[in-house]
N, C-alpha and C positions, 0 to 999 in steps of 0.2 A: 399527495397533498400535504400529509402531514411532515415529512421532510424537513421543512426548514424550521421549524419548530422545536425539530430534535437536536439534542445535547451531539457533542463532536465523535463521544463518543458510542452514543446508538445510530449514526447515519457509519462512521467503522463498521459498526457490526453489520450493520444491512449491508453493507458492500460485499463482506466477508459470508454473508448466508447466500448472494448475489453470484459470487464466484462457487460457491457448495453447486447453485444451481446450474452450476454452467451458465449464465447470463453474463459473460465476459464484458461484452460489451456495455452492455449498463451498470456493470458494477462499476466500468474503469469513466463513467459518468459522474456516479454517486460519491467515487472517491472523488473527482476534480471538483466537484460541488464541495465534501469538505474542505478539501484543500485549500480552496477561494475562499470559503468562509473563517476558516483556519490556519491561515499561511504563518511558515516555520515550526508547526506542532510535531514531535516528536511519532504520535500517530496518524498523523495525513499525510507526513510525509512516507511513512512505509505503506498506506493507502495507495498512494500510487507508483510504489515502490513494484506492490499485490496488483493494481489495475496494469497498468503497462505490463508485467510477466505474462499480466493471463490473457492476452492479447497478444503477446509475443513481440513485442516491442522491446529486446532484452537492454537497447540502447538507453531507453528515458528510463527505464527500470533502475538499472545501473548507476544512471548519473543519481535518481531517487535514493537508495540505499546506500551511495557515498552519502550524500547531504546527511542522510539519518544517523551514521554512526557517529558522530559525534555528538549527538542531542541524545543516546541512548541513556534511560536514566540507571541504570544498574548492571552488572554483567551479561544476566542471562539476558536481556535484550541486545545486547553491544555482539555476544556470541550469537543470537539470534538474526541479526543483520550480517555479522561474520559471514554466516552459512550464505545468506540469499546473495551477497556479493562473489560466492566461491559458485554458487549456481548458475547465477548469472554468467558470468564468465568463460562458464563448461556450455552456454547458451542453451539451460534449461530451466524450468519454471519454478521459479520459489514457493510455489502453492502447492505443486504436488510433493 
């Protein structure tokens, strides 16, 4: 309930505690919900960068962490998306 109430960046983290719980499914929910509330964010878009991988959707995954790398605001985030596009690719999950 409380959900949309929450800042872009505690509905991320519920996604991210979401997928800890194996809740795939509702995490790759919880990020599309950011997403729509937050369209072009640097963090919703690697939201469902994380929802689609852990659903195995390596496809919309993929197309997600291209869009992200170039909104990355620093290196270790840009080498961060680096890696899930090199995972991707190999068609495994950026989460594990």
């Amino acid at each position: 309930e409380a959900l949309p109430f929450a800042s872009m960046n505690e509905i991320h983290q519920y996604g991210r505690q979401l997928l800890v719980l194996k809740n795939y499914k509702e995490a790759l929910e919880v990020f599309k919900m950011n997403y729509d509330k937050n369209p072009g964010s640097f963090t919703t878009i690697v939201g469902m960068t994380r929802g689609y991988s852990a659903t195995g959707d390596f496809k919309n995954a993929l197309k997600f962490a291209n869009m992200a790398l170039p909104l990355a605001p620093d290196t270790n985030n840009k080498n961060s998306i680096l890696g899930m596009i090199d995972k991707l690719k190999a068609g495994k999950d950026v989460n594990q």
